[in-house]
LUMDOKE-468841 format. One record per residue: residue in three letters; y, x, z of N, C-alpha, C in turn. Coordinates in steps of 0.05 Angstrom, whole numbers, plus 5000, padded with zeros to 4 digits. Atoms other than C-alpha are relative to their C-alpha. Example, Ala and Ser with C-alpha at 12.3 -4.5 7.8 and 13.67 -1.06 7.14 Angstrom:
BEGIN
ALA497650185000491052465156502450185000/SER497649844999497952735143502249855014/
//
This chain:
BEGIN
UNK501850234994528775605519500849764983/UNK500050175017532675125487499450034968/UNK501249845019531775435419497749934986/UNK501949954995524675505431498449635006/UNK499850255000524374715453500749914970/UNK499050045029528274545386498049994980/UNK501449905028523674975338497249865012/UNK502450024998517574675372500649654993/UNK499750375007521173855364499649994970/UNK500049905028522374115296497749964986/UNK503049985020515674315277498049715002/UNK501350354992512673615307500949844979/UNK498650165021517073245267498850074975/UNK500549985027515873565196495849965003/UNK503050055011508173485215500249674998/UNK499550364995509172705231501150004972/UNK498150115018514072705169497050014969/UNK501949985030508173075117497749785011/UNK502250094987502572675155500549604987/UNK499150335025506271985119500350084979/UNK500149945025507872325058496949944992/UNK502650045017500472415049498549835005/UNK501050274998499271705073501049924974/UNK497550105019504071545024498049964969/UNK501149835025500771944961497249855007/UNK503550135004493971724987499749684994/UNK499650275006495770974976500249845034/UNK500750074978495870725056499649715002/UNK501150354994492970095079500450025034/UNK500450104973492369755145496749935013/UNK501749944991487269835190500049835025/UNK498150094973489169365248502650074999/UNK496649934993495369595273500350274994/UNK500349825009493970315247500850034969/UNK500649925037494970605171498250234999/UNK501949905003489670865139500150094980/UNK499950025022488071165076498849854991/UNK500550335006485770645027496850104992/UNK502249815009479271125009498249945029/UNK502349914964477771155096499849625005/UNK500050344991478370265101498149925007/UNK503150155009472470045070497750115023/UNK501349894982468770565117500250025027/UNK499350094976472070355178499449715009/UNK501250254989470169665166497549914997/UNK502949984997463469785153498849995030/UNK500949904976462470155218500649825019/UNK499850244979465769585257497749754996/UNK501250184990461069085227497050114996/UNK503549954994454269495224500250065035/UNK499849964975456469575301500249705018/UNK500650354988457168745310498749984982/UNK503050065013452068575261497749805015/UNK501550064978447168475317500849705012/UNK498750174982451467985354502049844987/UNK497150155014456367675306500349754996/UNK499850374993453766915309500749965026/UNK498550104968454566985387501850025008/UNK497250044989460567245393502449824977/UNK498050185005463466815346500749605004/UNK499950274976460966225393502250035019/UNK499049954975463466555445502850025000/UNK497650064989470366655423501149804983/UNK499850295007470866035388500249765009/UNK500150194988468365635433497249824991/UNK501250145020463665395378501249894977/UNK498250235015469165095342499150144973/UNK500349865027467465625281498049824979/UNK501650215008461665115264500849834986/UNK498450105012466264675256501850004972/UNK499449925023470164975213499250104972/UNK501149955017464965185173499449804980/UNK501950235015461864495161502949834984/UNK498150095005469064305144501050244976/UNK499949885029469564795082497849954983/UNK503050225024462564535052500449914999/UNK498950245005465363925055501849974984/UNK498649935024470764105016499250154974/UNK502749785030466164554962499149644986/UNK501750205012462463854956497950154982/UNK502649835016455764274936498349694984/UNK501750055009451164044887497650044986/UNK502049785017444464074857500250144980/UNK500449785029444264574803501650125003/UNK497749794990450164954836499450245000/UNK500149615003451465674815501750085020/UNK496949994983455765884875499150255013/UNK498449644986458366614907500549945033/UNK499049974969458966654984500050335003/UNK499049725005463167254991499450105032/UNK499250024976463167645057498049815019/UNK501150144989457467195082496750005005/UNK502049794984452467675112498349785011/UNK502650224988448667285159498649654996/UNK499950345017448766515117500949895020/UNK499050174983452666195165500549764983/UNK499150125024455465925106499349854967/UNK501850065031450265875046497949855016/UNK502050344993445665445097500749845002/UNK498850294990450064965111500749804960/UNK500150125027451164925026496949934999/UNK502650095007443664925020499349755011/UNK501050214980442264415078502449694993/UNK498650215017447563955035498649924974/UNK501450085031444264004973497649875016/UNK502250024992437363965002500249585009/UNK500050264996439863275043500949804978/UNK498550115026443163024975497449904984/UNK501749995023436963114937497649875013/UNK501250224991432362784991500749735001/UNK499350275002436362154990500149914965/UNK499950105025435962174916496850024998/UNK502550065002428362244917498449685017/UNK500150354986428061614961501149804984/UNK499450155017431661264913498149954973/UNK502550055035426161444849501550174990/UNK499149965030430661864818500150405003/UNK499849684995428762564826501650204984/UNK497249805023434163124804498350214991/UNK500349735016431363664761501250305003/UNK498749774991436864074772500150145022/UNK501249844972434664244846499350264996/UNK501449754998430864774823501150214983/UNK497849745002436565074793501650105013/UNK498149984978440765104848500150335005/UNK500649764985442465834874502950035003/UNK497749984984447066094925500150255010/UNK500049664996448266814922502050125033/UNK498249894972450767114991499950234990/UNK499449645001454067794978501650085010/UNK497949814980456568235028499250324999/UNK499749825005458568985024497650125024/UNK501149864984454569145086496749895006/UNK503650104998447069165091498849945037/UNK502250094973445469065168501349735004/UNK498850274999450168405164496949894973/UNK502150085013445168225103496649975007/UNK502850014989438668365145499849825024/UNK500450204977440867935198500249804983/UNK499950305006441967335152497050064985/UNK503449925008435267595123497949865020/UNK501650144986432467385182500449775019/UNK499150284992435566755196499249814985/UNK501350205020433466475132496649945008/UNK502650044986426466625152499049875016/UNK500550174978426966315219500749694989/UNK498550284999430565715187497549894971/UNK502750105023423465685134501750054969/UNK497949935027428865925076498450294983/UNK500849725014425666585066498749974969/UNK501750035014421566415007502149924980/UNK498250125010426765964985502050124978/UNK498649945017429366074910502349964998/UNK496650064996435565804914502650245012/UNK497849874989438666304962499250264986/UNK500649735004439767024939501150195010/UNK497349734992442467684974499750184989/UNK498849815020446568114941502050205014/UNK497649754984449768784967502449934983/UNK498049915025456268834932503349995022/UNK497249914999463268914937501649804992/UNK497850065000468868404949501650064967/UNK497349935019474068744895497850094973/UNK501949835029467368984840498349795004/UNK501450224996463268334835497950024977/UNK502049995032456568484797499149714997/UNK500850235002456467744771502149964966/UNK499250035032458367534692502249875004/UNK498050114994464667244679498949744994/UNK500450195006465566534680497549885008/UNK502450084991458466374716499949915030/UNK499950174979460466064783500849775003/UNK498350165001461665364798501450055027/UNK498949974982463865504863500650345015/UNK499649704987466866154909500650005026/UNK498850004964466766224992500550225014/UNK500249864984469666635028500750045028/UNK500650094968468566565111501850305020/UNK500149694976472767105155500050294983/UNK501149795018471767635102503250064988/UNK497949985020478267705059501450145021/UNK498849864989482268025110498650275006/UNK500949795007477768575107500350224982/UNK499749895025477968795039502850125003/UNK497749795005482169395020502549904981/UNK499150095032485569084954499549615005/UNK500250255012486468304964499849884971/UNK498750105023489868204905497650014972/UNK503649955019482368544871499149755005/UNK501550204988479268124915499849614981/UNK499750175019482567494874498749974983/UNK500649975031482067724816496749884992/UNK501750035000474667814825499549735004/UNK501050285005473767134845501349804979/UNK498750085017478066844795497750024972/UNK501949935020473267244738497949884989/UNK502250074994467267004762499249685004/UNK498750285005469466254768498849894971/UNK499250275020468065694706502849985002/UNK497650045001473465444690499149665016/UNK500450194987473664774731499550095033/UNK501149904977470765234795502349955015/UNK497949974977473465274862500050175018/UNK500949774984475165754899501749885037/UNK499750054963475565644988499650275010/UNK500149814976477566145041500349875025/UNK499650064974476766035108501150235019/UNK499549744983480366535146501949975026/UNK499050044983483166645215503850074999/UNK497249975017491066545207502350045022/UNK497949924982497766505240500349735017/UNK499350214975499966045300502749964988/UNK496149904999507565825297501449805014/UNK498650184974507965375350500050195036/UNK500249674978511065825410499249965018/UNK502950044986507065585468497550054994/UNK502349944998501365595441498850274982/UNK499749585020502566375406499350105014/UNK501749914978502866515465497550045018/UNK503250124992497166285499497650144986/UNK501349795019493366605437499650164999/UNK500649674999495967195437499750205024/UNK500549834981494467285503496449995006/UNK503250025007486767025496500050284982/UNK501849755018486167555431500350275011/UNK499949694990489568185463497850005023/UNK500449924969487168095534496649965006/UNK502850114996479967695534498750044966/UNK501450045030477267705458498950314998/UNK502749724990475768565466498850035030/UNK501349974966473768495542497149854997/UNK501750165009469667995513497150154982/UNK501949895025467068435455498450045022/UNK502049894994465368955505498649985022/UNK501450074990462268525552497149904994/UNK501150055005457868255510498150154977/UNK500849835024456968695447500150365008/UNK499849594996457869405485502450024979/UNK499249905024463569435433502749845000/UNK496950084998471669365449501549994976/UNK498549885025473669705393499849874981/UNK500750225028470969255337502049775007/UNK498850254996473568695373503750075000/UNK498449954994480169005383502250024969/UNK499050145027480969075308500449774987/UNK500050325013479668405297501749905002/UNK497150375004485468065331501950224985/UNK497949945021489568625299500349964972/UNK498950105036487868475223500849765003/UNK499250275000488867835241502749914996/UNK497349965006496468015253501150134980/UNK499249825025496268465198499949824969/UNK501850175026492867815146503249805001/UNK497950215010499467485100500449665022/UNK498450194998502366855120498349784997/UNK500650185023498866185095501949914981/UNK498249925019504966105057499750224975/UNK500349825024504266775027497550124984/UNK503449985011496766765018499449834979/UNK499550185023497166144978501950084981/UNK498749935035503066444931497850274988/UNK500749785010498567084925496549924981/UNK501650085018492366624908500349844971/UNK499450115013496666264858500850174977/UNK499149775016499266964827496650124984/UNK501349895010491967124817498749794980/UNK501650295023490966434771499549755003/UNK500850244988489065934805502749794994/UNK497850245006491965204797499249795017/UNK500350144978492964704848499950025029/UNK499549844974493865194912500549845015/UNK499750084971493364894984498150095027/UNK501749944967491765005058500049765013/UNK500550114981489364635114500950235022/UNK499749804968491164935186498249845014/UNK501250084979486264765237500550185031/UNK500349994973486464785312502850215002/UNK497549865006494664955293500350214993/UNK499949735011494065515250498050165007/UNK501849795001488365895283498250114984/UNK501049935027485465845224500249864972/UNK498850075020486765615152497649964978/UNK502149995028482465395094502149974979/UNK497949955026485665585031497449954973/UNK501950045021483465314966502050034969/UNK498249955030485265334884498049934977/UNK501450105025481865124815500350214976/UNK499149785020480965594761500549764971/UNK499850115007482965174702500250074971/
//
């Protein structure tokens, strides 16, 4: 029996042991709190957001609070958009993020038509939203619509890929990316690509959800994201599981410390963060120069 026990711990083990090897060989990534291969990611985070898609402005009221708004209108503000702006919103499926640039320019360029001095360059303006997943792109599809944008040259959607950016080098003044970067398989691509794609003068802003490191209120946090934030999903979205990954990449997403050395490794000059509402989330910025 014992033996027989042994040769059966035995055989468990060497499967567990090859079962990392060929994580290993396959390149492994993080998946939440899981490893993945780096080939299965991209298609794991698809499926989580063609599964919130539907619902991804409400529940990010909902577990926000609303404050995400906030934070939004507080990285346009830092972009400082302008007319004739060539600009990239990465990761920014539904325009949460490219209306609030448009509805800057737009008010910029009405107060300069009240003055006599109409800008020309308005009608160069364009603000490419590209995100890897097409039902996140059909819902901001039809937000622009509702919001009378549909028509609207300025904005453009673009399927694409984070780390493969079909855009010329050197042809952006600006680069956003909202919640999105901790996604991507390959940050360090991820960079790069925006880096590429940049002027030289450009800027590149992330807004992403970050670390806490005040211990009261970690706590407190991390008992909202484990406990209420998927109860939440799948109260609201039919859908635990999405939500469940979320607060884990969140623990899985660098440092602001080490996100800023890793945006500084990919070029950039002048690297800094903001923490808002103590770390829960971070705007990170840099200059291509």
């Amino acid at each position: 029996m014992a033996l027989r026990m042994t040769s059966r711990n035995t055989g468990s083990m060497l499967s567990f042991v090859l079962s990392r090897i060929s994580l290993l060989h396959s390149h492994a990534t993080s998946f939440g709190f899981k490893e993945v291969k780096e080939e299965e990611k991209s298609k794991l985070v698809g499926n989580v957001f063609s599964s919130v898609a539907q619902n991804y402005d409400l529940m990010n009221d909902l577990m926000s609070a609303g404050l995400h708004r906030l934070w939004k209108d507080r990285l346009v503000s830092k972009l400082s958009p302008f007319p004739g702006i060539k600009h990239l919103d990465v990761a920014g499926g539904t325009g949460d993020v490219a209306f609030r640039i448009i509805d800057t320019i737009n008010s910029a360029t009405r107060t300069t038509i009240q003055d006599g001095l109409e800008d020309e360059q308005q009608n160069e303006t364009r603000v490419y939203v590209c995100d890897i997943n097409p039902n996140m792109l059909n819902v901001g599809k039809k937000r622009a619509i509702e919001r009378g944008l549909g028509e609207d040259p300025s904005l453009v959607w673009v399927e694409g890929n984070a780390e493969a950016l079909n855009f010329k080098d050197d042809s952006m003044d600006g680069y956003t990316i909202a919640f999105g970067i901790r996604n991507v398989t390959h940050i360090d691509k991820a960079l790069a690509e925006a880096y590429r794609v940049l002027k030289r003068g450009g800027r590149f802003l992330c807004l992403e959800l970050s670390h806490v490191d005040m211990p009261i209120f970690k706590e407190l946090y991390d008992y909202y994201s484990f406990s209420l934030i998927p109860a939440i999903g799948e109260l609201v979205a039919g859908d635990r599981a999405s939500y469940q990954y979320l607060v884990e990449s969140i623990r899985r997403f660098p440092s602001q410390a080490t996100f800023a050395s890793m945006i500084a490794e990919a070029g950039f000059q002048k690297v800094e963060y903001e923490n808002l509402v103590g770390g829960v989330v971070a705007i990170h910025s840099g200059l291509k120069f």
